[in-house]
N, C-alpha and C positions, 0 to 999 in steps of 0.2 A: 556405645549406641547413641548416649544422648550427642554429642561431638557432630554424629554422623549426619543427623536429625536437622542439628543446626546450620552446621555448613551446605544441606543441602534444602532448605528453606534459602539461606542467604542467597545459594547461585538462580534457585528459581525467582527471587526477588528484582535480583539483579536484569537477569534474564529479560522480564517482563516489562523491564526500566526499559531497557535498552530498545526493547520491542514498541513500546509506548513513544519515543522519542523519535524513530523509525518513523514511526507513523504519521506524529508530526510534522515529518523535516517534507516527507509524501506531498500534504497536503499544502503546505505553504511552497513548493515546488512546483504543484499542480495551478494554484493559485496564482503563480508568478511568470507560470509557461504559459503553459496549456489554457487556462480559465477563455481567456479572449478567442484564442485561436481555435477550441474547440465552441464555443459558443455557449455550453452548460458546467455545472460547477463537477468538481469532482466526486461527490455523491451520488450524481446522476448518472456517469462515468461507470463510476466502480456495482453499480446495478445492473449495468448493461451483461454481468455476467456472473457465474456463479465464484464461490473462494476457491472450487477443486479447481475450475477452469483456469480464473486467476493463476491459482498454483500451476497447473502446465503451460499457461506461455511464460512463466516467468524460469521455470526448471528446465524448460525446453529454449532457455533465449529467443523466444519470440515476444515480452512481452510489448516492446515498441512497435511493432510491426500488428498485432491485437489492437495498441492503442490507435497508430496509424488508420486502422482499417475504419475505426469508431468517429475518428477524430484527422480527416487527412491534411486539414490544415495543420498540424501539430509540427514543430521541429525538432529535429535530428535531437536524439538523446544517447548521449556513449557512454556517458557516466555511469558505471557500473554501481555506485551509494546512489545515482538517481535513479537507477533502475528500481535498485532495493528498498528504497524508501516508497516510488510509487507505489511497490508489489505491494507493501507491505498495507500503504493507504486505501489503494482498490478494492485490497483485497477485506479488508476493514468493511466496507459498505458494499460490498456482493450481495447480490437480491436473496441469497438464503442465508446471510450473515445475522439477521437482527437485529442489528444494530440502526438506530435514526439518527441522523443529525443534529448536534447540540445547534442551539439559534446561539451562537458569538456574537 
């Protein structure tokens, strides 16, 4: 049992890494495309909409086309890791996520 315990703390650790890094790669992606072209940072962005919603353009491959609609200066994204990282960013600052922006 205890074995069980542990290795399944570690995967949720890992997990949570991986999901944290994600979110990261999002933002600085966001940052590097979209920030100019859309005109507002990516905070303000991922407000425009809730995480469920988030979740279905992104489970539904529409989330480019969400972003697009927000943001139609935006360019062409087919990266499937830039997809997932945006999701992952947007979906971070959804206006019922809770979460505020750290001042970097």
């Amino acid at each position: 049992m205890k074995p069980l315990c542990i290795a399944l703390l570690l995967g949720l650790s890992l997990l949570s890494t991986h999901l944290q890094a994600s979110t990261v790669k999002g933002k600085n992606f966001y940052a590097q495309n979209l920030k100019s072209a859309c005109g507002f940072n990516g905070e303000i962005m991922g407000k425009k909409h809730t995480v469920k919603e988030w979740k279905t353009f992104y489970d539904n491959n529409q989330l480019y086309l969400a972003i697009k609609d927000l943001c139609p200066n935006a360019p062409l994204i087919t990266e499937e890791k830039d997809l997932t990282n945006l999701y992952h960013f947007l979906s971070s600052f959804a206006s019922d996520s809770g979460n505020v922006p750290s001042c970097n």
